[in-house]
C-alpha positions as CSV (number, residue, x, y, z in Angstrom):
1,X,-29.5,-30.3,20.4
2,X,-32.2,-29.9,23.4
3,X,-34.9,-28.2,22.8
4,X,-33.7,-24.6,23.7
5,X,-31.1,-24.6,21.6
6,X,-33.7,-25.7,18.6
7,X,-35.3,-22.9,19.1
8,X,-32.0,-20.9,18.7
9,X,-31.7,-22.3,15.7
10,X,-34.8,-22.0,14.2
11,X,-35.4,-18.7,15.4
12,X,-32.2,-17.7,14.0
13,X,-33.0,-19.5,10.0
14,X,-36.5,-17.4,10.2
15,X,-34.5,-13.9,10.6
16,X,-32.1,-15.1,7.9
17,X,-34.7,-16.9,5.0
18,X,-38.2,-14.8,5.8
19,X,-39.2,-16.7,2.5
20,X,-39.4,-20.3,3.6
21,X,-42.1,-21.7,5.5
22,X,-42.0,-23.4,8.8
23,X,-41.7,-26.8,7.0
24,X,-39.0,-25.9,4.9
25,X,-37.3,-24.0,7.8
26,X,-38.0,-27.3,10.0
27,X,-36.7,-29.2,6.9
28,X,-33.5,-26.7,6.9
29,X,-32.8,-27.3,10.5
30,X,-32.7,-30.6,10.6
31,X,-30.2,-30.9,8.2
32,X,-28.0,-28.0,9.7
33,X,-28.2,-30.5,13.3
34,X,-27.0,-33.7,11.4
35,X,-24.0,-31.7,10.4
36,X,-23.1,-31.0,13.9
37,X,-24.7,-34.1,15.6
38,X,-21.4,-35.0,17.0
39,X,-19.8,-32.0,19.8
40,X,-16.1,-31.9,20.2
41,X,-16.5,-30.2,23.4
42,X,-19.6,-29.4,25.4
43,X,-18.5,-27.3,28.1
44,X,-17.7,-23.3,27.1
45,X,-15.0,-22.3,28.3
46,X,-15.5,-18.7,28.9
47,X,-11.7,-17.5,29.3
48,X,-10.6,-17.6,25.9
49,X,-7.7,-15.8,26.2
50,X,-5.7,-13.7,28.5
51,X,-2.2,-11.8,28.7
52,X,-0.4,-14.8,27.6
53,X,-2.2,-14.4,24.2
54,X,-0.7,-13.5,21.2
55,X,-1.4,-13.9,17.4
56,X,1.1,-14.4,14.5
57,X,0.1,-13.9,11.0
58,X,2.0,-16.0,8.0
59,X,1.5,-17.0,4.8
60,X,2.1,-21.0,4.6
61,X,4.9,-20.0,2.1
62,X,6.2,-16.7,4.1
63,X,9.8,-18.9,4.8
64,X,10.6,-21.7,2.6
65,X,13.0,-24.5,2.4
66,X,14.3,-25.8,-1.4
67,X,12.6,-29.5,-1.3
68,X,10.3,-29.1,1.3
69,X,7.0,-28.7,2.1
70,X,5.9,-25.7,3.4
71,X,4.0,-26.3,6.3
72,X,7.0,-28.6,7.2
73,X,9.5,-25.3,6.8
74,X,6.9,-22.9,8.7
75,X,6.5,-25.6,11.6
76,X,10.1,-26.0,12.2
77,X,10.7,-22.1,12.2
78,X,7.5,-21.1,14.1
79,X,8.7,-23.9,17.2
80,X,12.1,-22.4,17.2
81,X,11.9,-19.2,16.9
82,X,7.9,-18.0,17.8
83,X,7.0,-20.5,20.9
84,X,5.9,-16.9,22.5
85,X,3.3,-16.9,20.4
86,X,-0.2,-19.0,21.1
87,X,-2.3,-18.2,18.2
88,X,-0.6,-18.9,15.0
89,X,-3.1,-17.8,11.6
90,X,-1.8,-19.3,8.3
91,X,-3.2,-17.0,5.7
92,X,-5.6,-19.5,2.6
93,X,-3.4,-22.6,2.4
94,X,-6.0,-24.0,-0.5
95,X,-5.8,-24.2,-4.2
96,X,-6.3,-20.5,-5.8
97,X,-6.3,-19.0,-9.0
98,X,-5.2,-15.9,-7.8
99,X,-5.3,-12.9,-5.0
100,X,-2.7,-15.0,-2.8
101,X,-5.0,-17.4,-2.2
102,X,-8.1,-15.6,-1.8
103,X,-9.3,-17.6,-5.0
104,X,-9.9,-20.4,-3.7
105,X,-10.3,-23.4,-5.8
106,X,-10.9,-26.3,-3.6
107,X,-12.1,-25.4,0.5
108,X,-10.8,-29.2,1.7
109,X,-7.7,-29.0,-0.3
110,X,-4.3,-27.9,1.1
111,X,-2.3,-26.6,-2.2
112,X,0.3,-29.5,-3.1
113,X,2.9,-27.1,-2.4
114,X,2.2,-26.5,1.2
115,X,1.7,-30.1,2.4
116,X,-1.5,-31.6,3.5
117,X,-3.4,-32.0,6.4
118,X,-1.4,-34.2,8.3
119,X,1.3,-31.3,8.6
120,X,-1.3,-29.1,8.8
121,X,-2.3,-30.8,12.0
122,X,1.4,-31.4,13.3
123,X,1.6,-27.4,13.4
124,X,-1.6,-27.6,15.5
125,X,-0.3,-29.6,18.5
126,X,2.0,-26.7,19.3
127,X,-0.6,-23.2,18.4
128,X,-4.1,-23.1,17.9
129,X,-4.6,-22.5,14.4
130,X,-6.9,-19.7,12.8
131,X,-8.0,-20.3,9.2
132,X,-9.6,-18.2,7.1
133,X,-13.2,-19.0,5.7
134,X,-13.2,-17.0,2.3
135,X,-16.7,-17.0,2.6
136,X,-17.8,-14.3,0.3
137,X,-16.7,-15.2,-2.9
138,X,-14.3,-18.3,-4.7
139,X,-12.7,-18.6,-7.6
140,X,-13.9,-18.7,-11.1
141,X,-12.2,-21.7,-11.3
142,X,-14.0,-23.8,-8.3
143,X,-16.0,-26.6,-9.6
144,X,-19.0,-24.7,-8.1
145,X,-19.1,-22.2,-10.5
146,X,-18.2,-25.0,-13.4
147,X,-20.9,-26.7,-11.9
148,X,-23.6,-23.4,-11.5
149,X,-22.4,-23.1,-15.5
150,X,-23.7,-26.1,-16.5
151,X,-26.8,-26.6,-14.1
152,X,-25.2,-29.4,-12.3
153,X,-25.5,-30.5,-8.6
154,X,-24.0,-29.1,-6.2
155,X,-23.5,-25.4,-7.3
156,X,-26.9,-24.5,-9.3
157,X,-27.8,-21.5,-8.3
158,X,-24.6,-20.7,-5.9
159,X,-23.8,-17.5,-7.3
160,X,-25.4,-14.2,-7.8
161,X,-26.2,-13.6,-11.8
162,X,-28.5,-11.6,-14.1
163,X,-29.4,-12.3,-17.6
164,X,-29.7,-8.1,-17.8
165,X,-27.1,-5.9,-16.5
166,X,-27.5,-5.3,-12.8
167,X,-29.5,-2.3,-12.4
168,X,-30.1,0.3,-8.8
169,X,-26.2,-1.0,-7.8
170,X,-25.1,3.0,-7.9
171,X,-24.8,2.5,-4.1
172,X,-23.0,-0.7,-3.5
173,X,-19.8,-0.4,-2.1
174,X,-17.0,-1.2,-3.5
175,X,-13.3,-2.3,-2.5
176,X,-11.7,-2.8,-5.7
177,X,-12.1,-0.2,-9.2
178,X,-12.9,-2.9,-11.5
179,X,-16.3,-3.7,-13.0
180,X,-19.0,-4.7,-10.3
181,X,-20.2,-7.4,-12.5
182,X,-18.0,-9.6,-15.3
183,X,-20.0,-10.9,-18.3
184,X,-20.3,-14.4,-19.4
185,X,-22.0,-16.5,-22.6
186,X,-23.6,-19.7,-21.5
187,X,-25.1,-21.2,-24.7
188,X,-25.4,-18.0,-26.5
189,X,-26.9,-16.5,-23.8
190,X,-24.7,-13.6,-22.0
191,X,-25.0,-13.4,-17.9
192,X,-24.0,-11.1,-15.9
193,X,-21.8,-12.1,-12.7
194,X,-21.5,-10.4,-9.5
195,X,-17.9,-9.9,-8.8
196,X,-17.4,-7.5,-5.7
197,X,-13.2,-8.3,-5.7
198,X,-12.1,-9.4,-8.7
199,X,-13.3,-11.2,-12.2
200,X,-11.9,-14.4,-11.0
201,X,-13.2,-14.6,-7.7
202,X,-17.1,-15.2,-7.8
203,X,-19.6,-14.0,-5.1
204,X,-21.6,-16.7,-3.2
205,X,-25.7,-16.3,-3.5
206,X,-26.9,-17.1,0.5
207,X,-30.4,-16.2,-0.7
208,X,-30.1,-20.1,-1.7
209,X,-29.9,-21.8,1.5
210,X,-27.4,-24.7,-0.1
211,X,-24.7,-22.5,0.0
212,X,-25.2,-21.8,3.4
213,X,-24.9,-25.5,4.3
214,X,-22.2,-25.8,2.2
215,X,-20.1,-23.4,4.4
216,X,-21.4,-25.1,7.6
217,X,-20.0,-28.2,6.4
218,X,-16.5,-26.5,5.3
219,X,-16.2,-25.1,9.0
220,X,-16.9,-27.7,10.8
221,X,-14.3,-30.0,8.6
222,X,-12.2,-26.8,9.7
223,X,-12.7,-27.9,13.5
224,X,-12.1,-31.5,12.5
225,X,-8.6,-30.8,10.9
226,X,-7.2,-29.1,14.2
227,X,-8.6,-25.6,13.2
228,X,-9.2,-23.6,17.0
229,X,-10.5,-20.0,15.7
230,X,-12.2,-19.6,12.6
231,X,-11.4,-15.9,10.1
232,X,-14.4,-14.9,8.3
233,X,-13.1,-13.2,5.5
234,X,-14.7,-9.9,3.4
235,X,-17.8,-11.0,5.5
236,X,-19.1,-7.6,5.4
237,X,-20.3,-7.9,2.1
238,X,-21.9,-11.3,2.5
239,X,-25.2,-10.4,1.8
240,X,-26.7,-8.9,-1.2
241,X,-29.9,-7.0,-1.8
242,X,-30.3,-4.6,-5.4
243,X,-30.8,-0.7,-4.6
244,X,-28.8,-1.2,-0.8
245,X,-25.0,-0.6,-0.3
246,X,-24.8,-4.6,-0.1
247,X,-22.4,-4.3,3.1
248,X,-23.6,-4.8,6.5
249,X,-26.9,-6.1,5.6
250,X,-28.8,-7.5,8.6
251,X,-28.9,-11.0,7.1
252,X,-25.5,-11.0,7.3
253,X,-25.0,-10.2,10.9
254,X,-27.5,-13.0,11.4
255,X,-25.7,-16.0,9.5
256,X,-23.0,-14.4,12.0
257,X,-24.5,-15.2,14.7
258,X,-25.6,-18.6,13.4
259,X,-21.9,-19.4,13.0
260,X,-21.2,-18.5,16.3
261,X,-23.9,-20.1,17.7
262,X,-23.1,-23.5,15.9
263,X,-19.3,-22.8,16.1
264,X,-19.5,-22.8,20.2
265,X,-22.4,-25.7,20.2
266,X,-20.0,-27.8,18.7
267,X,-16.5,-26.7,19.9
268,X,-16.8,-25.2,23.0
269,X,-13.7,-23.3,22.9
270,X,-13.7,-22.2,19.1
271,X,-13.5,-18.4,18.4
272,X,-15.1,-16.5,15.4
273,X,-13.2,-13.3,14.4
274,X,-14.9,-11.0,12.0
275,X,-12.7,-9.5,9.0
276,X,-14.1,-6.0,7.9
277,X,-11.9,-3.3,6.7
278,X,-14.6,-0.7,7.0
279,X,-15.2,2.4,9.2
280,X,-14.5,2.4,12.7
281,X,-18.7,2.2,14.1
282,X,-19.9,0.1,11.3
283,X,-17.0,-2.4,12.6
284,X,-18.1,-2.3,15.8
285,X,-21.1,-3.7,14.7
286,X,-20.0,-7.4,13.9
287,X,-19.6,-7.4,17.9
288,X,-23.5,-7.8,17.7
289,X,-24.7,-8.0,21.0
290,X,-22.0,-10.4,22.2
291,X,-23.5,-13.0,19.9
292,X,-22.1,-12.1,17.1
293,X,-18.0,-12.3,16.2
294,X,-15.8,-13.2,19.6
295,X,-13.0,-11.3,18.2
296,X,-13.2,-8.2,15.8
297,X,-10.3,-6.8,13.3
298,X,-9.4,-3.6,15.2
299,X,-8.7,-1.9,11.8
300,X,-8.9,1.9,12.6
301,X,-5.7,1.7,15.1
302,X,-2.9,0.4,12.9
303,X,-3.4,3.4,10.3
304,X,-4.1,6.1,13.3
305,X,-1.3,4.8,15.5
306,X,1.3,4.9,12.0
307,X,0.3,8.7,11.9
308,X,0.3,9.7,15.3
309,X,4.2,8.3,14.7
310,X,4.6,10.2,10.9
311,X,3.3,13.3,12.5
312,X,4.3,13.3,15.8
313,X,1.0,14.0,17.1
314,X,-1.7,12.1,19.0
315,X,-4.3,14.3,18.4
316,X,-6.5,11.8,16.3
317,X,-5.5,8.6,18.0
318,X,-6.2,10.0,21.3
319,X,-9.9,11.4,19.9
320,X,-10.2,7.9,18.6
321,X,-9.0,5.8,21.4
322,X,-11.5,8.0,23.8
323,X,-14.0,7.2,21.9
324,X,-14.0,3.5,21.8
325,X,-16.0,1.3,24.1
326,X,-14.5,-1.6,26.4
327,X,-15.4,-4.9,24.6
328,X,-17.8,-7.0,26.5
329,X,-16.5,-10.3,28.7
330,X,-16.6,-12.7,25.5
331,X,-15.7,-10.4,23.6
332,X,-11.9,-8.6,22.4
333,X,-10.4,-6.4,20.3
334,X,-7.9,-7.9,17.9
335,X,-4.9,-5.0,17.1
336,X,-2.5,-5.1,14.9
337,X,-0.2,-2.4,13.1
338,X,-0.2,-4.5,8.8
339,X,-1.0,-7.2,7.6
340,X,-0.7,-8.9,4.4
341,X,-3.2,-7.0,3.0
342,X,-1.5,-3.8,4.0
343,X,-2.5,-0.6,5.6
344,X,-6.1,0.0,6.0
345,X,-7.8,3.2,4.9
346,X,-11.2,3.0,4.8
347,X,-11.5,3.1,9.2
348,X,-10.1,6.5,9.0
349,X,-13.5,7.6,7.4
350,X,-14.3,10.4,9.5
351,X,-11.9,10.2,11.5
352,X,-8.9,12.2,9.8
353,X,-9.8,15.1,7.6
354,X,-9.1,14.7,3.9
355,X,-6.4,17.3,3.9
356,X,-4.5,15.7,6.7
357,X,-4.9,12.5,5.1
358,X,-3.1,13.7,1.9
359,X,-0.6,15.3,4.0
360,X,-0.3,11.5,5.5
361,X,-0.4,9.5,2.1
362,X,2.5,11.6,0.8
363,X,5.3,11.3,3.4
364,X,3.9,7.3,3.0
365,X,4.6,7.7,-0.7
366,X,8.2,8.8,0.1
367,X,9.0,6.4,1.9
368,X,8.1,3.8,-0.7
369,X,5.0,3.1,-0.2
370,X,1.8,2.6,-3.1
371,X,-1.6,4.0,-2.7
372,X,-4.6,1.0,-3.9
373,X,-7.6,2.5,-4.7
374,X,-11.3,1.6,-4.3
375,X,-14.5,2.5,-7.0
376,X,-16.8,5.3,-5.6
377,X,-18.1,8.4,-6.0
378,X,-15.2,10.3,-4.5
379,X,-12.4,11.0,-6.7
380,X,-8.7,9.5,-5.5
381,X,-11.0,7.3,-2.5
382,X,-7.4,5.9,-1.4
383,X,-8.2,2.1,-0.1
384,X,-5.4,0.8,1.6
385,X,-1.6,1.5,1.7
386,X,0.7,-1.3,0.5
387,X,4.0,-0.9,2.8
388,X,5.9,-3.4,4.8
389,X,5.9,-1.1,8.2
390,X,9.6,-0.9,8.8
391,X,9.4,1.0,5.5
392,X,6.3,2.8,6.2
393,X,8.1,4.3,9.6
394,X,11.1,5.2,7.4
395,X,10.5,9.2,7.3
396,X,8.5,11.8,9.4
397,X,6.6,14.7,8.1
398,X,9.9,16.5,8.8
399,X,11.8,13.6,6.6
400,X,14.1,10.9,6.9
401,X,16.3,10.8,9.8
402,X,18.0,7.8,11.7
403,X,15.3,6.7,14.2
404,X,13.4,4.2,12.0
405,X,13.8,1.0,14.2
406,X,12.8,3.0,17.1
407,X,9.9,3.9,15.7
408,X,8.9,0.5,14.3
409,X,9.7,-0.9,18.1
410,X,7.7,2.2,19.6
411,X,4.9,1.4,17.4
412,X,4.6,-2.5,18.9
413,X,5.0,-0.9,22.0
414,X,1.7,1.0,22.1
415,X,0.3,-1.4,20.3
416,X,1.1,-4.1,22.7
417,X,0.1,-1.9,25.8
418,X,-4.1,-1.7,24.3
419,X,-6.9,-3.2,25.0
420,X,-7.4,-6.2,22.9
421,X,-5.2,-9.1,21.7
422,X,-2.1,-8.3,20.3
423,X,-1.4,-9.7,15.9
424,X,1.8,-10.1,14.6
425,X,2.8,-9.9,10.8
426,X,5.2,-12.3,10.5
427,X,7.2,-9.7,7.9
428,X,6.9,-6.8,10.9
429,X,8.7,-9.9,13.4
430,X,11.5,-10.3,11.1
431,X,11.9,-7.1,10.5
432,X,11.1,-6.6,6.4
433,X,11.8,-4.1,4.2
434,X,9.5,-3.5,0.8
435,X,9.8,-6.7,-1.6
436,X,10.2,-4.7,-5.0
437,X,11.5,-7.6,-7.0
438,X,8.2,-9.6,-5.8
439,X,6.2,-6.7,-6.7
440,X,7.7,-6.4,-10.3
441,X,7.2,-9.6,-10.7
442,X,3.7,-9.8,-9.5
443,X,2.4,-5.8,-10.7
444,X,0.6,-6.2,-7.1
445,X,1.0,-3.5,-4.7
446,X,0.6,-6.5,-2.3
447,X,3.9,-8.2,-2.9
448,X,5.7,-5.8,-2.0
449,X,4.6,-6.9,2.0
450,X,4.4,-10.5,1.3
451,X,8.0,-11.8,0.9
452,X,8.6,-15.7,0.9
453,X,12.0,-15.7,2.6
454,X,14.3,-18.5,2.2
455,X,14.4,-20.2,5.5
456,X,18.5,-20.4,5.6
457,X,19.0,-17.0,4.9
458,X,16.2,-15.8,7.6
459,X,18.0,-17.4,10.2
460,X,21.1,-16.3,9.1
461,X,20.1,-12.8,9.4
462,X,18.2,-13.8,12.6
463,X,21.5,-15.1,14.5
464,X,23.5,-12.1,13.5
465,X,23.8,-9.8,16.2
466,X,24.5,-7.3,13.8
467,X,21.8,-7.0,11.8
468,X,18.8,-5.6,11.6
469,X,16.4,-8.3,11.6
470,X,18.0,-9.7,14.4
471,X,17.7,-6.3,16.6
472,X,13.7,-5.9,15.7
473,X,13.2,-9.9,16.3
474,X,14.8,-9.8,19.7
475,X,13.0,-5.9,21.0
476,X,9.9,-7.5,19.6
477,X,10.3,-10.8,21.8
478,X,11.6,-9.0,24.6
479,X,8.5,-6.6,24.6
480,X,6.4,-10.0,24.2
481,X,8.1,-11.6,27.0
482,X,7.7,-8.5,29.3
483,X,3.8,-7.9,28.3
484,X,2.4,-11.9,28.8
485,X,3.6,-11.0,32.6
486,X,1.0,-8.2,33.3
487,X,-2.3,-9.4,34.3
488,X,-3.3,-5.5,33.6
489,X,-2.7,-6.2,29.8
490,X,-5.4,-8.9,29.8
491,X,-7.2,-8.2,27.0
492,X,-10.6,-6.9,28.9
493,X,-8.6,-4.7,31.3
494,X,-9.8,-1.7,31.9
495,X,-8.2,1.1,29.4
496,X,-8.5,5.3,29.5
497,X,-7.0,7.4,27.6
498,X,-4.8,9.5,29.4
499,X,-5.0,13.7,28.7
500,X,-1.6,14.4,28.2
501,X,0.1,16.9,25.5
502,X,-0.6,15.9,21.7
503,X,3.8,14.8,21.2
504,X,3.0,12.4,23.6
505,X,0.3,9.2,24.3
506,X,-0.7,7.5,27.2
507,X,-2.8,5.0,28.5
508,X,-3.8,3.6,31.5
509,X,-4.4,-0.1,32.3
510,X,-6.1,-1.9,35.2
511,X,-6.2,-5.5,35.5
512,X,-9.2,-7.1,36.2
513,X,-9.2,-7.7,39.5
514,X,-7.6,-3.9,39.9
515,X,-4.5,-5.2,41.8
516,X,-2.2,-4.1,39.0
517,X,-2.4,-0.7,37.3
518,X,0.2,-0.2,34.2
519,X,0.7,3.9,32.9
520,X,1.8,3.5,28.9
521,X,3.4,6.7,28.1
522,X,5.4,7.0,24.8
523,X,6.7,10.0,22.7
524,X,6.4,10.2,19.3
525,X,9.0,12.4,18.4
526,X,12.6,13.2,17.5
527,X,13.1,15.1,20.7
528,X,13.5,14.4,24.4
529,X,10.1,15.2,25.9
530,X,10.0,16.0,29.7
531,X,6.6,14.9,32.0
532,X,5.5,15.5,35.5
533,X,4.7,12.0,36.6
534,X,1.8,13.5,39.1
535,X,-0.4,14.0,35.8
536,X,-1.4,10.2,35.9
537,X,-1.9,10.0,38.9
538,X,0.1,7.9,40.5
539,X,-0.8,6.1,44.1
540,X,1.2,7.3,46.6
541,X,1.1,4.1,49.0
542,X,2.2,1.6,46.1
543,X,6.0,1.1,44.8
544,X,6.2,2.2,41.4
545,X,8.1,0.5,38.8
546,X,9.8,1.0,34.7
547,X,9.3,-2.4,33.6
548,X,11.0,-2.1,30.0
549,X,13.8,-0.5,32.2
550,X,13.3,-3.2,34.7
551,X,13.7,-0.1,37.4
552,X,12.3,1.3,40.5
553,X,10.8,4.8,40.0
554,X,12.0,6.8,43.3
555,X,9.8,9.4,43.3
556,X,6.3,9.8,42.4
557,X,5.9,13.7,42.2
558,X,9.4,13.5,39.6
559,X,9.8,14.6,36.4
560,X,10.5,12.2,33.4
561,X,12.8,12.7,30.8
562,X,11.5,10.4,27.4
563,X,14.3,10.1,24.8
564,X,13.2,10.4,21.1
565,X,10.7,7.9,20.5
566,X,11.1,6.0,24.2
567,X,7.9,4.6,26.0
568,X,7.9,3.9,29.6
569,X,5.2,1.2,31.5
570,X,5.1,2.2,34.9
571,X,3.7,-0.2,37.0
572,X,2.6,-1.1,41.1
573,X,3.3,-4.5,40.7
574,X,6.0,-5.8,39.4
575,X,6.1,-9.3,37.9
């Protein structure tokens, strides 16, 4: 490192470990450099991504093959079937004891079952691969908490414990209803253990600054392996301090911005994406001031933009999408609609009233869906939903009817039209209904999103014209196909929210350069809507085109006529 980017670091280790003196932040540093003494790339490359970019979510085991690895199974279906796609994240591939992998057992293991990092690699040459960093917590099982157990090197003093029961914790909050802390008996002797999740997954003490080089180690092997953006997982909760809410914490941001700042010193072109399923500002937050996370977890639009569909109003989403600011150059918005964790509740926090939001959870419990719940003060504080979303878009407020698939494409596209990168969940590409079998199995709400589909049977359903998978694979590519051509859906374009009437939404987008402006307009109900294209403003030199309809719009000052759940991208220049 030159002697600026010392500095960097140094300054950065004081904000983090106020405790340590200069010589053992000196000490500290040094080591931290020999970790990274070796850049990949040394050049940033500040276009990290652009309309072309899309992400696809999968578990290593979402399709599988009898007698085959999995990584072997998801590389042969991901280069056949999701070449469209230029970020591909595998969900924890490692050795876990539980929570899907969440658990992890081993950080530089691949789990037996998956295949090793050769494959792991192989799938690399063809996406850039995000991996998650389950950086909060691991499992009881890891051989760091065996070795914190028994006082043995490296692990003492790697995880947060009390030989009392944690006192002034009344404000910590929680994701999970289960006891904050689990108790253990080491040599007679009980200890209490600080479990934000679950009792088998362990929280990580970064007061001791071992554990922070630990991690810096397990990221940078990351890089080495092939890894190109980097998920840090529950990171919100990273940092712990007795009588605080123990999320958020400002030594949390800062070892943030330490990983980015080491993450881009050493790969140039590596990207750091926050995970924090919290309220809307607070996630905001992990943007820093672009030197924090490259990429945050847009969580408050996948739950608002599944209402605004139930409902068939745009009341909220529109307050909401107003409301947001345009991520900075370096910085972007990741959206998606699920993921394998489900359906976020927790950024609707003031955002929907309660009473709306029961009104919300029921028609979701209708159509199949399971509420998870979170400890607090609040009585029935519903967490997340646990839906696959073709089943989530199954009925209205108004019940079920026969426009479910047009509802699960119209959701993809407004979510493909908005600022920010587009995620896919590789269960909403295919096209999956609930997994009830996997969920009895299991007793986790989770399963029921989280099918491992047998690769011969996938494509099966996939090359049947017929089916329904096939249909939602091939409107989904389509819409992907159309979208990577629009330099106005470049992630930083310019967005507004357009003031139309609350059964409809609009946006407008402007590339970069402001050569191309895109008009997103979609109803969200049953019934034909009519607008008066004049109310968004529409140039009157420029040719206007329908490019879902691939089709020349005649007259500006017309009227539109939306069929039941129809979006329309009217564009001046068509590509």
């Amino acid at each position: 490192m030159n002697i600026q980017e010392s500095k960097t670091l140094d300054s950065l280790l004081k904000v983090i470990y106020k405790n340590l003196s200069q010589k053992q932040i000196n000490k500290l540093s040094e080591k931290i450099k020999s970790i990274f003494k070796k850049k990949i790339h040394n050049d940033r490359n500040k276009n990290l991504w652009n309309e072309n970019d899309f992400f696809l979510i999968c578990y290593a085991d979402s399709i599988i093959k009898k007698n085959q690895k999995n990584f072997k199974t998801l590389n042969l279906f991901v280069k056949r079937y999701c070449k469209s796609f230029s970020f591909l994240h595998i969900l924890p591939f490692f050795p876990s004891s539980s929570d899907d992998g969440f658990a992890v057992i081993d950080y530089k293991k691949i789990d037996d079952e998956h295949g090793d990092w050769t494959d792991f690699k192989n799938i690399s040459k063809n996406f850039k691969i995000m991996t998650d960093l389950v950086i909060n917590h691991c499992s009881a099982s890891n051989k760091l908490f065996y070795n914190f157990l028994n006082k043995i090197e490296p692990g003492i003093d790697f995880f947060i414990s009390s030989e009392k029961k944690f006192n002034g914790i009344s404000k910590v909050v929680r994701p999970r209803t289960s006891k904050l802390s689990k108790t253990i008996e080491i040599n007679g002797k009980k200890k209490y253990i600080w479990c934000t999740f679950s009792h088998d997954q362990v929280d990580f003490n970064f007061k001791n600054h071992n554990v922070l080089l630990f991690f810096l180690n397990i990221i940078k092997f990351y890089f080495d392996s092939g890894a190109s953006a980097i998920r840090l997982d529950a990171v919100a909760f990273l940092w712990k301090e007795i009588g605080t809410r123990c999320i958020n914490l400002p030594e949390t941001h800062s070892i943030i911005r330490l990983i980015r700042f080491l993450a881009e010193y050493y790969k140039s072109d590596s990207i750091i994406i926050t995970e924090t399923n919290i309220p809307s500002n607070e996630n905001l937050s992990y943007f820093g001031n672009n030197n924090e996370a490259h990429c945050i977890y847009n969580f408050s639009l996948a739950p608002l933009l599944i209402h605004s569909i139930i409902s068939g109003s745009s009341f909220y989403l529109k307050k909401w999408s107003r409301s947001m600011p345009p991520a900075q150059q370096g910085n972007a918005y990741l959206n998606f609609l699920s993921t394998h964790d489900g359906i976020g509740m927790r950024p609707l926090e003031g955002i929907i009233p309660d009473e709306e939001l029961q009104k919300f959870f029921k028609t979701l419990q209708k159509s199949g869906a399971f509420l998870s719940y979170r400890a607090s003060n609040k009585k029935d504080n519903v967490y997340e939903v646990n839906t696959t979303l073709l089943d989530a878009l199954s009925q209205t407020y108004y019940g079920e009817d026969n426009y479910t698939v047009k509802r699960f494409i119209l959701a993809h596209q407004i979510l493909f039209s908005m600022e920010g990168i587009p995620a896919v969940y590789i269960q909403n590409l295919i096209g999956s209904k609930n997994d009830i079998k996997k969920y009895r199995e299991t007793k986790s709400y989770r399963s029921v999103n989280r099918k491992n589909w047998d690769y011969d049977d996938l494509l099966k359903r996939l090359n049947n014209i017929s089916s329904a998978n096939h249909k939602i694979f091939k409107s989904i590519s389509n819409l992907i196909y159309v979208r990577k051509k629009q330099p106005a859906f470049h992630p930083n374009a310019t967005q507004f929210t357009l003031q139309l009437e609350d059964h409809l939404f609009g946006i407008w987008r402007q590339s970069i350069d402001r050569s191309q402006s895109i008009f997103c307009v979609s109803n969200l109900t049953k019934y034909k809507k009519k607008f008066f294209l004049y109310n968004i403003n529409l140039i009157a030199t420029d040719d206007w085109f329908d490019i879902l309809k691939n089709k020349k719009i005649k007259n500006i000052n017309t009227e539109i006529l939306l069929q039941p759940y129809q979006s329309i991208w009217i564009t001046n220049k068509k590509i």
